[in-house]
DRENTORKOL-3810 file (N, C-alpha, C; in nm, 4 decimals):
REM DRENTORKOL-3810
@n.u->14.9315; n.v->6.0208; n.w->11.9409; ca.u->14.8800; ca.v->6.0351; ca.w->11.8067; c.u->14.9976; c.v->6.0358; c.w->11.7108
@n.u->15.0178; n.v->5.9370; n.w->11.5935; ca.u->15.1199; ca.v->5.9191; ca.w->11.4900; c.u->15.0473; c.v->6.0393; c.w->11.3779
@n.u->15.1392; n.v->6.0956; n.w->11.3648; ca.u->15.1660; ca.v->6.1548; ca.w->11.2427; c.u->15.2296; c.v->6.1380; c.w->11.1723
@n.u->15.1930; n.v->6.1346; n.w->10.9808; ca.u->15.2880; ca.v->6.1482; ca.w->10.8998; c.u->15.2918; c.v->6.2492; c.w->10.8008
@n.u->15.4048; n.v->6.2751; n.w->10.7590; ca.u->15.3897; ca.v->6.4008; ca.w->10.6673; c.u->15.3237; c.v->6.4676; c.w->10.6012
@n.u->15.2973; n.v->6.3259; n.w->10.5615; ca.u->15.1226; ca.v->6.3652; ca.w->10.4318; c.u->14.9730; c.v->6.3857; c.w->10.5151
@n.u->14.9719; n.v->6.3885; n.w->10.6488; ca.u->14.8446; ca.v->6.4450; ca.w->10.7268; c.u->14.9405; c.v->6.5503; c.w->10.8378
@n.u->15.0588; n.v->6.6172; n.w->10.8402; ca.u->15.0874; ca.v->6.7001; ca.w->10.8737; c.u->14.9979; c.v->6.8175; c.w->10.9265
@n.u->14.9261; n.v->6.8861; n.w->10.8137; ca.u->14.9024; ca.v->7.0419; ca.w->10.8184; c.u->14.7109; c.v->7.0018; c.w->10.8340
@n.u->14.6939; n.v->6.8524; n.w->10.8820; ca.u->14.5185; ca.v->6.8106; ca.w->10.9226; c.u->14.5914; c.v->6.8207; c.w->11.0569
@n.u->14.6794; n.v->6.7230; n.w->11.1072; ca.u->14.6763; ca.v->6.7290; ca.w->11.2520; c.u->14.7216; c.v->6.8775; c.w->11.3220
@n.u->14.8013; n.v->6.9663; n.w->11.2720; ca.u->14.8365; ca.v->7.1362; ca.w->11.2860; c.u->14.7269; c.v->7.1781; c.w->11.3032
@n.u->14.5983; n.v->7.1752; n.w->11.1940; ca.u->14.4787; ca.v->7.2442; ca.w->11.1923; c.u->14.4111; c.v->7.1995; c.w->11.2947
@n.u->14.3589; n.v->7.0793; n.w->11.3300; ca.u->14.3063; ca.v->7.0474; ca.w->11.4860; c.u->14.3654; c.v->7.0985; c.w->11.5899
@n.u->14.4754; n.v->7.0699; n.w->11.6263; ca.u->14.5414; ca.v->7.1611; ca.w->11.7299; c.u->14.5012; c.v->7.2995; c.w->11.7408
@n.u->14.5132; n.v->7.3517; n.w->11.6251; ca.u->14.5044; ca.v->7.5137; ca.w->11.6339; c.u->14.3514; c.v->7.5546; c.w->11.6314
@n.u->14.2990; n.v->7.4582; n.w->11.5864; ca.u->14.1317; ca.v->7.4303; ca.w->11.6174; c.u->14.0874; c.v->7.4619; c.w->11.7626
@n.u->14.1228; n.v->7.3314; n.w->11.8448; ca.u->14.1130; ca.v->7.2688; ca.w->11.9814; c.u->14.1479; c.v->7.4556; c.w->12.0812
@n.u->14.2679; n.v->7.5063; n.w->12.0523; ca.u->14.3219; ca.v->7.5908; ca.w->12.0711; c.u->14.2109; c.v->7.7162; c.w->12.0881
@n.u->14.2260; n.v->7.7763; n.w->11.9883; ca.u->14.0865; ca.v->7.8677; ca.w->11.9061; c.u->13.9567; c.v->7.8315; c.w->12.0110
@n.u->13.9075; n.v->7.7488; n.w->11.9962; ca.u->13.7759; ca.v->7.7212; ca.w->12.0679; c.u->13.7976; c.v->7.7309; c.w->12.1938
@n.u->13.9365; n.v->7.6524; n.w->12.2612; ca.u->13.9331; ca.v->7.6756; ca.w->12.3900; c.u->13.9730; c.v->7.8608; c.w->12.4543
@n.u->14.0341; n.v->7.9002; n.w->12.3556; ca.u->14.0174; ca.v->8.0474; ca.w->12.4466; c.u->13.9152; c.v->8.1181; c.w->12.3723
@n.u->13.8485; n.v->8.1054; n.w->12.2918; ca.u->13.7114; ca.v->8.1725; ca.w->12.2955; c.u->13.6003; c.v->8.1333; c.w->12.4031
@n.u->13.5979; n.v->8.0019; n.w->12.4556; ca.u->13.5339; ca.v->7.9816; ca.w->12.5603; c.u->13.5835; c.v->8.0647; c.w->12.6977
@n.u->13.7152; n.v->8.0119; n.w->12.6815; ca.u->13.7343; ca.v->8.0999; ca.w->12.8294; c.u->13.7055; c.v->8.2715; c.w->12.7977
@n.u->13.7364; n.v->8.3079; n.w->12.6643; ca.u->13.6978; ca.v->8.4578; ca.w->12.6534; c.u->13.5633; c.v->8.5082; c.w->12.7068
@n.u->13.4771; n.v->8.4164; n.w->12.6501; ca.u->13.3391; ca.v->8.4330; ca.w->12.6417; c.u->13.2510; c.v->8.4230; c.w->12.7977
@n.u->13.3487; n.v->8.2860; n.w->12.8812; ca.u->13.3292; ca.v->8.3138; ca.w->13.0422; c.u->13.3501; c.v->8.4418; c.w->13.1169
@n.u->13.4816; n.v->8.5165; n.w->13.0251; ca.u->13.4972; ca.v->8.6318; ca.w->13.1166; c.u->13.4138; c.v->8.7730; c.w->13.0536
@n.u->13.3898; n.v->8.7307; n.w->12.9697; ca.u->13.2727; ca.v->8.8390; ca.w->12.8973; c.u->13.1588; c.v->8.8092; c.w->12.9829
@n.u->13.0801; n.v->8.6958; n.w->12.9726; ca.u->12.9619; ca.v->8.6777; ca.w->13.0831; c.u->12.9644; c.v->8.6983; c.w->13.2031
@n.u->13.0627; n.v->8.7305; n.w->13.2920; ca.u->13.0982; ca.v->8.7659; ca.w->13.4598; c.u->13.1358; c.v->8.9082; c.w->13.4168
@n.u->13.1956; n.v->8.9315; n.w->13.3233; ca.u->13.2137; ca.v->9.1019; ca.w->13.3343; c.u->13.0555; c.v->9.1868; c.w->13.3019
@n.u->13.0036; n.v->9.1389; n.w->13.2705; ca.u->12.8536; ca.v->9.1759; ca.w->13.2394; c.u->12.7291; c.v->9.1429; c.w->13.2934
@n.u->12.7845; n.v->9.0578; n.w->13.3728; ca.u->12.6758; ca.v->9.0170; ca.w->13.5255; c.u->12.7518; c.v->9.1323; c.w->13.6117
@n.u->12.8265; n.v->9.1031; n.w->13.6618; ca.u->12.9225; ca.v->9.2067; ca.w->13.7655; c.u->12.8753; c.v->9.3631; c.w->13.7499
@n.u->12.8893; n.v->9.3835; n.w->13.6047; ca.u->12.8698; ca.v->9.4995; ca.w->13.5583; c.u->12.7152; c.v->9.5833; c.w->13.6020
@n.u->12.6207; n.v->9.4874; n.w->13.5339; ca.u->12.4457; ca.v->9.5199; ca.w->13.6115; c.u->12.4451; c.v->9.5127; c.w->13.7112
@n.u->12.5275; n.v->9.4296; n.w->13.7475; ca.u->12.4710; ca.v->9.4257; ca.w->13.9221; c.u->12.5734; c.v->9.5409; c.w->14.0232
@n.u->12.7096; n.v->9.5993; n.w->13.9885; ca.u->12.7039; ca.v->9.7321; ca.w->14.0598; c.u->12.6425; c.v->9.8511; c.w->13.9641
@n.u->12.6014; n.v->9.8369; n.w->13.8821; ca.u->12.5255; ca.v->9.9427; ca.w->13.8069; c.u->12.3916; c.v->9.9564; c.w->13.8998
@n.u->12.3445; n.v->9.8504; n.w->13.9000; ca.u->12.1793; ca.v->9.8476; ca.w->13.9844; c.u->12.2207; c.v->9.8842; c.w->14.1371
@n.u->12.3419; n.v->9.8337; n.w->14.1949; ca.u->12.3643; ca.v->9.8793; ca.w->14.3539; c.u->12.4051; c.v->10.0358; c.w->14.3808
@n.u->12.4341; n.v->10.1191; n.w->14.2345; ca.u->12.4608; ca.v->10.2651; ca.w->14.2710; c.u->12.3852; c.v->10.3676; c.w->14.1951
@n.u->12.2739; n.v->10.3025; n.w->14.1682; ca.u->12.1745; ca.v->10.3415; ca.w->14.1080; c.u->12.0643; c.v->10.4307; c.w->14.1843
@n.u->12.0395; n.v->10.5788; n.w->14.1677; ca.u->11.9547; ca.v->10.6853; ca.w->14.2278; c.u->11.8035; c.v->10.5501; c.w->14.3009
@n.u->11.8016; n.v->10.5566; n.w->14.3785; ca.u->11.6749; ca.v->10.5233; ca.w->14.4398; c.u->11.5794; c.v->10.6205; c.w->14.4862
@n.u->11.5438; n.v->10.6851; n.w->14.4268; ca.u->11.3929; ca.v->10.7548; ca.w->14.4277; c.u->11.2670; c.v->10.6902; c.w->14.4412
@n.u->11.2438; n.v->10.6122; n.w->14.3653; ca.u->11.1070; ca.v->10.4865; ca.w->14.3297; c.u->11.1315; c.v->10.3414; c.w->14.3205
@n.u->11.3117; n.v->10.3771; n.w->14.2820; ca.u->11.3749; ca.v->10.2062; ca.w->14.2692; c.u->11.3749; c.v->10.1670; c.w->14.1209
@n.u->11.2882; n.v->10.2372; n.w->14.0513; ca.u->11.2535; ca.v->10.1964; ca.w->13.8977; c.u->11.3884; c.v->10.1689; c.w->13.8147
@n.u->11.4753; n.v->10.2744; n.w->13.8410; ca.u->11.6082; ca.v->10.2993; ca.w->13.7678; c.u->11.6816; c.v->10.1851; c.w->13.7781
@n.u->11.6894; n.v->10.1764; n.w->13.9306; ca.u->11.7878; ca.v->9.9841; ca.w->13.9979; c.u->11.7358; c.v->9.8945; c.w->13.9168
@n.u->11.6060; n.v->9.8985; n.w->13.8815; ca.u->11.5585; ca.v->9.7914; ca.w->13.8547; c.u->11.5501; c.v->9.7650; c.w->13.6943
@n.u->11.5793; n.v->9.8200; n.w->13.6385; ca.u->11.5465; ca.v->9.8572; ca.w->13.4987; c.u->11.6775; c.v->9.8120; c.w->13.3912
@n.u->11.7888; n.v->9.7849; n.w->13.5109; ca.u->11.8939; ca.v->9.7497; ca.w->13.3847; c.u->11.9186; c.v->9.5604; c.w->13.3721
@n.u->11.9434; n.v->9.5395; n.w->13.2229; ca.u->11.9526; ca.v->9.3893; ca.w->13.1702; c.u->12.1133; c.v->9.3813; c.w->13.1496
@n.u->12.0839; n.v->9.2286; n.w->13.0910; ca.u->12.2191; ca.v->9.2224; ca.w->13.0131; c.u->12.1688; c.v->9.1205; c.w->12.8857
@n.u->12.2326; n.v->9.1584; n.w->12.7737; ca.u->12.1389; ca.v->9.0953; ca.w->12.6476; c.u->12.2626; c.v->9.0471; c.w->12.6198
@n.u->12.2473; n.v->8.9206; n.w->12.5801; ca.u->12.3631; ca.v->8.8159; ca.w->12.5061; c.u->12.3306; c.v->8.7753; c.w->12.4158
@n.u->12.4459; n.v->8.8053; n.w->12.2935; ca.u->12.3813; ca.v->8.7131; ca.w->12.1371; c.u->12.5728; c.v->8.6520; c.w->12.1063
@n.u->12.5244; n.v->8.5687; n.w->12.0149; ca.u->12.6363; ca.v->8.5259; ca.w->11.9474; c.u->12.6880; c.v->8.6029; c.w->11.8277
@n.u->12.7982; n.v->8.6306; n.w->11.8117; ca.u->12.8706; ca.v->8.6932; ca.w->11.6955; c.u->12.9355; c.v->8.5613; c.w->11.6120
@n.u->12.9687; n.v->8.5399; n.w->11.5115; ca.u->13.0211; ca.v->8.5025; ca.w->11.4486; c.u->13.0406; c.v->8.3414; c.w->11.4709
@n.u->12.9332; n.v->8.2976; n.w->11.5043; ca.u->12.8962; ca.v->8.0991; ca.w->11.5737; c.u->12.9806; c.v->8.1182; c.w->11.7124
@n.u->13.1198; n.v->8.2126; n.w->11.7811; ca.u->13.1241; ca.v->8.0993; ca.w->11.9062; c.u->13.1367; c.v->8.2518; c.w->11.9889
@n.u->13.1751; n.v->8.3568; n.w->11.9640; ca.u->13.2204; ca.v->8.4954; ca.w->12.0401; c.u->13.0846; c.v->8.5496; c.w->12.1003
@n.u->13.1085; n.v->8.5908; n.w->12.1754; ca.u->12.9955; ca.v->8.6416; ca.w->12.3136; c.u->13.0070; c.v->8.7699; c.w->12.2754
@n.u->12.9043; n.v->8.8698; n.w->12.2776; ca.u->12.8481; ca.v->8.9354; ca.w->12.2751; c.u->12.7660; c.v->8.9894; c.w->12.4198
@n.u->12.8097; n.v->9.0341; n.w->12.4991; ca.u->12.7323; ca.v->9.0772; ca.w->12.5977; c.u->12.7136; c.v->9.2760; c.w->12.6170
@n.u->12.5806; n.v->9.3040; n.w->12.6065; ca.u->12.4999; ca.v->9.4349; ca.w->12.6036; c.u->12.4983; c.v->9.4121; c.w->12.7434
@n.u->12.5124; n.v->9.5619; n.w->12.8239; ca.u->12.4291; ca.v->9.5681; ca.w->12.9702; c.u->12.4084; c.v->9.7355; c.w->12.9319
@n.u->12.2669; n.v->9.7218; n.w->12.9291; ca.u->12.1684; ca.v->9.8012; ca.w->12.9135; c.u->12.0481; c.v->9.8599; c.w->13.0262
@n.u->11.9770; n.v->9.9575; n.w->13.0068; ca.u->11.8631; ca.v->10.0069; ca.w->13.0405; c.u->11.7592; c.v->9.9958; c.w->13.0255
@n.u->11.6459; n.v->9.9466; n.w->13.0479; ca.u->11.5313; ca.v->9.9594; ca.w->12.9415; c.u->11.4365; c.v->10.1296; c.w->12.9817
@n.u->11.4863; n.v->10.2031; n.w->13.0635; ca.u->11.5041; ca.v->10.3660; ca.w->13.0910; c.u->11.6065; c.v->10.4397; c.w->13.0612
@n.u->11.6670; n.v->10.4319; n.w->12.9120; ca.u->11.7757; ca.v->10.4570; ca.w->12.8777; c.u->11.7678; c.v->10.6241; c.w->12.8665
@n.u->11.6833; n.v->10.7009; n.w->12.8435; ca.u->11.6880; ca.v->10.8431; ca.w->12.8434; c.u->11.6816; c.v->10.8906; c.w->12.9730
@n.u->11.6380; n.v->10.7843; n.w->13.0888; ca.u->11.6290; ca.v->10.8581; ca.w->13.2383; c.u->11.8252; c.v->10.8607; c.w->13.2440
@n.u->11.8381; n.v->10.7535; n.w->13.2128; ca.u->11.9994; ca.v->10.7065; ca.w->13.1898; c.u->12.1033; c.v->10.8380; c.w->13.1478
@n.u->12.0349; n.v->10.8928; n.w->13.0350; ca.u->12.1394; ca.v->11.0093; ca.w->13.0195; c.u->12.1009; c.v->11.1181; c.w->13.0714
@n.u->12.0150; n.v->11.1362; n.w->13.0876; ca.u->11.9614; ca.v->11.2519; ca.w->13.2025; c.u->12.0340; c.v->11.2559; c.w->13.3534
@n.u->12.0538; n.v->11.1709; n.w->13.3817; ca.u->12.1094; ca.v->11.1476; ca.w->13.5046; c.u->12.2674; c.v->11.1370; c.w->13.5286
@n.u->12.3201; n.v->11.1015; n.w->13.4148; ca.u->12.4865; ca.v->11.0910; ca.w->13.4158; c.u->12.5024; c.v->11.2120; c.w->13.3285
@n.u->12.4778; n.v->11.2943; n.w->13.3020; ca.u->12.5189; ca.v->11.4358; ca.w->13.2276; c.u->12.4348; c.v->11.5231; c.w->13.3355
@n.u->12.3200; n.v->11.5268; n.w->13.3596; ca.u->12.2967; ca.v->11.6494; ca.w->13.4040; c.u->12.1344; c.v->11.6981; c.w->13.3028
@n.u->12.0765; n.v->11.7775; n.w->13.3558; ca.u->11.9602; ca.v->11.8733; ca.w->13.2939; c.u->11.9516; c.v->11.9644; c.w->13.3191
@n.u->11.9020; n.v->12.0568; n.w->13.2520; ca.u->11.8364; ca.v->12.1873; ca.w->13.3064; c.u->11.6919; c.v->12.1568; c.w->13.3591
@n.u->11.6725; n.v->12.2553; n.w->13.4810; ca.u->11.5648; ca.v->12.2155; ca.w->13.5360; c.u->11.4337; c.v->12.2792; c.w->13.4966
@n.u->11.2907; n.v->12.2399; n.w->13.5189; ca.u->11.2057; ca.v->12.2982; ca.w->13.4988; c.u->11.1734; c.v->12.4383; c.w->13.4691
@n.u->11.2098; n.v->12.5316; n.w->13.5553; ca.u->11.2750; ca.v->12.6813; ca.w->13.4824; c.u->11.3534; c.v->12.7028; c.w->13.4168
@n.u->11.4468; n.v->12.6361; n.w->13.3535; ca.u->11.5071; ca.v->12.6721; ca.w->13.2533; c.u->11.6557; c.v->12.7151; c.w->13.2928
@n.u->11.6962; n.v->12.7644; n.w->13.4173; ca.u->11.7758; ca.v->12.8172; ca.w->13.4368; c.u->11.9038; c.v->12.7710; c.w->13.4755
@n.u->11.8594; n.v->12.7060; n.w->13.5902; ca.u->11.9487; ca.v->12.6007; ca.w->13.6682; c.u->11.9741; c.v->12.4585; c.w->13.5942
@n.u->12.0616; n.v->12.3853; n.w->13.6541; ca.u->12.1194; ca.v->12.2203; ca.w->13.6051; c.u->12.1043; c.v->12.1508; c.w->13.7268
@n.u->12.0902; n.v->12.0460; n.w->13.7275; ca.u->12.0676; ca.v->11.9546; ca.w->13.7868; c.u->12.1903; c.v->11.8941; c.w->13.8279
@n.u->12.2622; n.v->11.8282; n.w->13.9380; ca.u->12.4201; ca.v->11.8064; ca.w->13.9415; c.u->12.3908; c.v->11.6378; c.w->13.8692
@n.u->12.4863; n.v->11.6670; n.w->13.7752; ca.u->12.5358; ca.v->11.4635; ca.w->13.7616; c.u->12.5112; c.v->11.3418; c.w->13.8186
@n.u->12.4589; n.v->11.2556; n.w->13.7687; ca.u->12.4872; ca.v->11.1463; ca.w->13.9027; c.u->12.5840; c.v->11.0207; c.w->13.8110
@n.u->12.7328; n.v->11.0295; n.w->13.8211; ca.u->12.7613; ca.v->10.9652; ca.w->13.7060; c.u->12.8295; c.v->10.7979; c.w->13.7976
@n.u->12.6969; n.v->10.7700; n.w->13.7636; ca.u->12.6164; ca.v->10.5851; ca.w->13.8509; c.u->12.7197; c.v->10.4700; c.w->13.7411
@n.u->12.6725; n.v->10.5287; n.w->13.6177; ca.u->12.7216; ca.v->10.3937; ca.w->13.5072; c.u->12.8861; c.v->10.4159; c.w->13.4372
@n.u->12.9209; n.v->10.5720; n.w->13.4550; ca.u->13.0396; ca.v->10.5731; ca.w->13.4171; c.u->13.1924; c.v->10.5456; c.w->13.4649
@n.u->13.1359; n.v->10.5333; n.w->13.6181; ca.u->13.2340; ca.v->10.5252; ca.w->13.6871; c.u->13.2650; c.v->10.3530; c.w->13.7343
@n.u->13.1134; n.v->10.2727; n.w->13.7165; ca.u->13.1745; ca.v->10.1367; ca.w->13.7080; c.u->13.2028; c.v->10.0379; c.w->13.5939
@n.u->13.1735; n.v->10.1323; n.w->13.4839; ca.u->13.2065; ca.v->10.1134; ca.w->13.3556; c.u->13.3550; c.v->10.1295; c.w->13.3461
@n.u->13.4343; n.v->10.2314; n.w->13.3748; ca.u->13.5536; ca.v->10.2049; ca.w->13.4354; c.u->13.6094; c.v->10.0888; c.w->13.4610
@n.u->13.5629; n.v->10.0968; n.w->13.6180; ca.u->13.6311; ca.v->10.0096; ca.w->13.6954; c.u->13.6163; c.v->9.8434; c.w->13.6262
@n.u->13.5042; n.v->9.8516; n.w->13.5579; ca.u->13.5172; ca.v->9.6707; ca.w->13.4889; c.u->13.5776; c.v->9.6760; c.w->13.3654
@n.u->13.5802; n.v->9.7431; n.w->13.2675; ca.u->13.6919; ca.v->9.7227; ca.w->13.1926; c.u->13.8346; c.v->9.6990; c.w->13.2240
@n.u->13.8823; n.v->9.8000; n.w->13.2921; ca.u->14.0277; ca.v->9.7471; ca.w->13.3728; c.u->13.9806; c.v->9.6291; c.w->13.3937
@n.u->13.9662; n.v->9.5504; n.w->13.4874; ca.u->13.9323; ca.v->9.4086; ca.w->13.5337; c.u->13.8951; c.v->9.3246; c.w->13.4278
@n.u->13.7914; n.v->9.3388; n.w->13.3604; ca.u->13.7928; ca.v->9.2657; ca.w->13.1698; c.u->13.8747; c.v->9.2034; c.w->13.1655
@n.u->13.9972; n.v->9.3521; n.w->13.1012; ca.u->14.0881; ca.v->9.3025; ca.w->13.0374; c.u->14.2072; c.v->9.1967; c.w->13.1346
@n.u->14.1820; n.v->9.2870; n.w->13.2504; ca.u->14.2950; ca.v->9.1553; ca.w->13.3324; c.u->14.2892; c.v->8.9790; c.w->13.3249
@n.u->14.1329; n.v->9.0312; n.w->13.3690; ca.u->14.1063; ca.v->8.8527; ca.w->13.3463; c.u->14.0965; c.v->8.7430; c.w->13.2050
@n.u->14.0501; n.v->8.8349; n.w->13.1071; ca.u->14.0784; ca.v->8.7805; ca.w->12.9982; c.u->14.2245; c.v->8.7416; c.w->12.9500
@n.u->14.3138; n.v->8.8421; n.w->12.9901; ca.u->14.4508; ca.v->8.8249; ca.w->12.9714; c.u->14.5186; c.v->8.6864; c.w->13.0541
@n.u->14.4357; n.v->8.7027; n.w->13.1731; ca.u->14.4754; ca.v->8.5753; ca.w->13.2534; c.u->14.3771; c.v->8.4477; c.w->13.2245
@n.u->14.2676; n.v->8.4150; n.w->13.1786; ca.u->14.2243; ca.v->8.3517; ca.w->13.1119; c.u->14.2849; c.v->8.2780; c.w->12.9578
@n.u->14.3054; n.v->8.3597; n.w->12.9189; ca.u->14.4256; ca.v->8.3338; ca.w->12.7703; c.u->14.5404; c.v->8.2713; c.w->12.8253
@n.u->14.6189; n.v->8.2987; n.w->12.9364; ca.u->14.7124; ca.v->8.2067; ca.w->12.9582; c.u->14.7438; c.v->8.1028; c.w->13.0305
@n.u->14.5614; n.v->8.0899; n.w->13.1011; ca.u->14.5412; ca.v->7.9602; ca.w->13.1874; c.u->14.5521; c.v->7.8645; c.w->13.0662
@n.u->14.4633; n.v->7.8718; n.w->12.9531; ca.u->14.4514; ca.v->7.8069; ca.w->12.7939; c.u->14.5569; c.v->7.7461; c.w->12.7812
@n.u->14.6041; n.v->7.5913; n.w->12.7960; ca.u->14.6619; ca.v->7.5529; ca.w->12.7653; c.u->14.5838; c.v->7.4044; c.w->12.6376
END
């Protein structure tokens, strides 16, 4: 591609265009696997009593700003949700219920990993 001075800062802007889009895509790949990954050990350490709980969590994707991913991983039993990772008092009033902390602990573990792969994603981006 010839460039000349006077289309300088058009051909700069495509580049940095081309650029831009390509690591928001790869961003947005590792946003969608961190949020599949995410429901799915959320649902594998999930209290099985009835199964309802395993079964009950999504992942909702919208677009932010035309190209950035947005990924929710959610409950649609979101109060059984905090009941269960904090604790209750029980029917008498007296006693607590022990923790079952299912979503905080692989909430953890995928952020660390997130960020790794995004970081390594950004510099596959060439």
């Amino acid at each position: 591609m010839n460039t000349t001075i006077a289309n300088l800062d058009e051909a700069i802007a495509d580049v940095l265009d081309d650029y831009s889009t390509a690591i928001a895509e790869a961003v947005n790949e590792q946003t969608e696997k961190a949020a599949n990954q995410l429901k799915k050990d959320i649902s594998a350490d999930a209290p099985v009593k009835t199964g309802k709980q395993r079964r009950s969590w999504r992942v909702t994707k919208e677009k932010v700003a035309g190209r950035d991913l947005l990924a929710v991983v959610h409950s649609t039993d979101y109060r059984k949700v905090h009941l269960l990772e904090n604790g209750h008092l029980t029917r008498n009033g007296v006693t607590r219920t022990k923790a079952i902390r299912y979503v905080s602990k692989n909430e953890e573990k995928i952020i660390e990993q997130y960020q790794q792969d995004v970081v390594n994603a950004i510099k596959a981006v060439r």
